[in-house]
Structure formats: structure tokens, C-alpha cells
N, C-alpha and C positions, 0 to 999 in steps of 0.2 A: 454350491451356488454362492456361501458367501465368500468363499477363495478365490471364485471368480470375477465379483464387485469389489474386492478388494483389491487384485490385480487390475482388474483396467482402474479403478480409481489411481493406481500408486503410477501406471505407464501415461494416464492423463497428466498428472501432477509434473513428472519426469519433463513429460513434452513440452508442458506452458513452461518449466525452468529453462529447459532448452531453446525454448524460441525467445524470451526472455534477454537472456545471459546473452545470443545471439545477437540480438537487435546492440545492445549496447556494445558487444565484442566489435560490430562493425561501423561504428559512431570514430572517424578518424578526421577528423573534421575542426576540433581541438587541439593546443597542446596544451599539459599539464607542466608548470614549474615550479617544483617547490623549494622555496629559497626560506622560508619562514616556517617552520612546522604548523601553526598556528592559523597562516591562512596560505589558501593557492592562489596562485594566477591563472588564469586560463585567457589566451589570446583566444580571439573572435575568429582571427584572419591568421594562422598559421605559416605564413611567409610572410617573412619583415619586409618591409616598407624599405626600398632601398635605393639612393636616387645615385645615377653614374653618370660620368661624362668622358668622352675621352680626352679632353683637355682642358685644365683651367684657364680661369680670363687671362689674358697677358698682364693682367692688373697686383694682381693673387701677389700678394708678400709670402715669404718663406718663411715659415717660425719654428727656429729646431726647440725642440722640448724632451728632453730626456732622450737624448740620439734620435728622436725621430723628426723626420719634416712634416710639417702642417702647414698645406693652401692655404691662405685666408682669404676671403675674397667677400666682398658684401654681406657680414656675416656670418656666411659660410665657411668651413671649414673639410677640408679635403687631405685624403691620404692614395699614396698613389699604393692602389691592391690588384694584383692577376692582370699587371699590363692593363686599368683603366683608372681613370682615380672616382673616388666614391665617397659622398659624404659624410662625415661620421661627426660623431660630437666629442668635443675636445676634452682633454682633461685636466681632472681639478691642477691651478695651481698656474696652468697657460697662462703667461699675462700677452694683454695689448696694448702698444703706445695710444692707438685711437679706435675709436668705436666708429660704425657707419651711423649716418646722423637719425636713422627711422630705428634707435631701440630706442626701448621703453623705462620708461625712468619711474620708482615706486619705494615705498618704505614700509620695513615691517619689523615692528619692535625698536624702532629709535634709530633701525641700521639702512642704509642706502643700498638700491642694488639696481642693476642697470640689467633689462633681459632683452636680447634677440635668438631667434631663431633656436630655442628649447636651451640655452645658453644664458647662465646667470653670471652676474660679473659684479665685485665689488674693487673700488678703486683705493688702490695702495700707494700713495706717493701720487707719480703723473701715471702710473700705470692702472690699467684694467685687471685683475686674476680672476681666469672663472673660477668659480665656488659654487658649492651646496646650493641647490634651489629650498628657500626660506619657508620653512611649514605654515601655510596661511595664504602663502603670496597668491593675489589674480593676477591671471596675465588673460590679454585678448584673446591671444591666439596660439596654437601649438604648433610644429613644425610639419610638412607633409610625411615624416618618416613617424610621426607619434602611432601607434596602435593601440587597437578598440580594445580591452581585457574585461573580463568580468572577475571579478573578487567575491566570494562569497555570494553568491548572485546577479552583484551590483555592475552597472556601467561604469567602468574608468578606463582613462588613457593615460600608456606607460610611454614615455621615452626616455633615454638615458639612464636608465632604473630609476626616474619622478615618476610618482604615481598622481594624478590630477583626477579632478570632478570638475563634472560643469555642471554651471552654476547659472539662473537667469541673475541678473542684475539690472540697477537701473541703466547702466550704460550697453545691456543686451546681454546675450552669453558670455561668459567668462569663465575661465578654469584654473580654479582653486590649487595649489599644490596641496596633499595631504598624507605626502613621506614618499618613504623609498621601497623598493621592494628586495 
């Protein structure tokens, strides 16, 4: 008798593991990055945010940057990938003769920086170079390719590896930069 409550206890125990282990083996709905040991990412939304066109404005400046071309256009920054071009965000060090006149002008820690479109820029000379997004900095707005991540439980939005919080403010929502991932 008690060999027999034993066994169903241990094939009970077995089954709850197995339904268990199950449920979460089929939870694909995430992805895990770990770029830090220390903490994960997990995107919300498992397909990136990706805006295409098949042709830049006729306006679009050409800016070779390390053998590559980069659209400028409003902004925007476009690289022509699989026969369409697709927005992406530029890297450190691009500079531009002129900025479009709707970015956002702010200072953090004594230093200038001018932001559009998830695109931080400090001015060298008559020139713009994007640079590091500034740890602290609010900006109003993120760009439509930012995504939703949770960190350690928490709400933030990643784009260009800036990790952001929002934030209410007196000027409404705002998103903080607070690092890289």
C-alpha cells in the first residue's frame, strides 16, 4: 500500500514538472539578448520595427562614411539593403554640413547636443558628428523603429543600443537616456 502512494505521489509530482517545464518550453513570444551578463533584454515585440522605401526623396544628400553611402533626407538616414533602401541609424562619428530645422537643441553637463530622429549630434567646427546619446538626456520623442524591452522586469525602449525611460515631466512624457545595452 505504501509503494503504491508513493508511486502515484512521485508520477503526480513528474506530471505537474512536466506540464510546468512545458508551458514555459512554449512561451516563444520573447527574445532573450544577453549582451551584459548582469542584466537581459528582452524585447516585447520580437520583430524589429523596420521602416523601407523603395526610393529616397529626390532631395536625399549622399554621405560616404567609411566606403559606405548614407541617404540623408529630413533626418533620416537610409542605406540602400536587398534591392530597397531602409532606414537605419547612422554611425558614431557621420558628420553633417546642416541639420533639418525641427531638431531638438538641449545641454547636459555644460556639453551641447542637438537630437533628431533617435540621432544625437554634437557640433565640431561648422559641422554636426553623431555621437553617444548623453546619460540623463530628455528628449520628447523616440523614433518609430525604437522598441518596447523589459530589463529586469522594467519598461524601457531600445534603439540604436540607447536604452531610455519614460518619464512624466512637466512638459508631458519624456524619455530619459539611461546607457547602452
Amino acid at each position: 500500500m505504501k509503494t503504491l502512494i508513493k508511486k502515484t505521489i512521485s508520477t503526480i509530482i513528474i506530471i505537474c514538472f512536466a506540464i510546468v517545464y512545458n508551458t514555459f518550453a512554449q512561451h516563444r513570444d520573447v527574445v532573450v539578448v544577453k549582451r551584459n551578463p548582469k542584466r537581459n533584454v528582452i524585447y516585447v515585440n520580437p520583430s524589429p520595427n523596420v521602416r523601407v522605401v523603395r526610393a529616397v526623396p529626390s532631395e536625399a544628400r549622399i554621405i560616404h562614411f567609411r566606403n559606405v553611402p548614407y541617404y540623408f533626407h529630413a533626418g533620416l538616414y537610409y542605406n540602400f539593403i536587398g534591392g530597397r533602401y531602409v532606414v537605419v541609424a547612422p554611425p558614431r562619428g557621420l558628420r553633417v554640413s546642416v541639420l533639418p530645422s525641427h531638431y531638438f537643441y538641449f545641454q547636459v553637463s555644460g556639453m551641447s547636443y542637438y537630437y533628431l530622429e533617435g540621432v544625437y549630434y554634437a557640433q565640431k567646427g561648422k559641422e554636426f558628428e553623431v555621437t553617444q546619446a548623453p546619460v540623463g538626456a530628455l528628449v520628447p520623442k523616440l523614433p518609430h523603429e525604437a522598441e518596447k524591452v523589459t530589463i529586469e522586469g522594467k519598461i524601457f525602449y531600445e534603439f540604436d543600443n540607447t536604452i531610455y525611460k519614460c518619464i512624466e515631466t512637466n512638459q508631458g512624457f519624456q524619455y530619459e537616456v539611461v546607457g547602452e545595452k
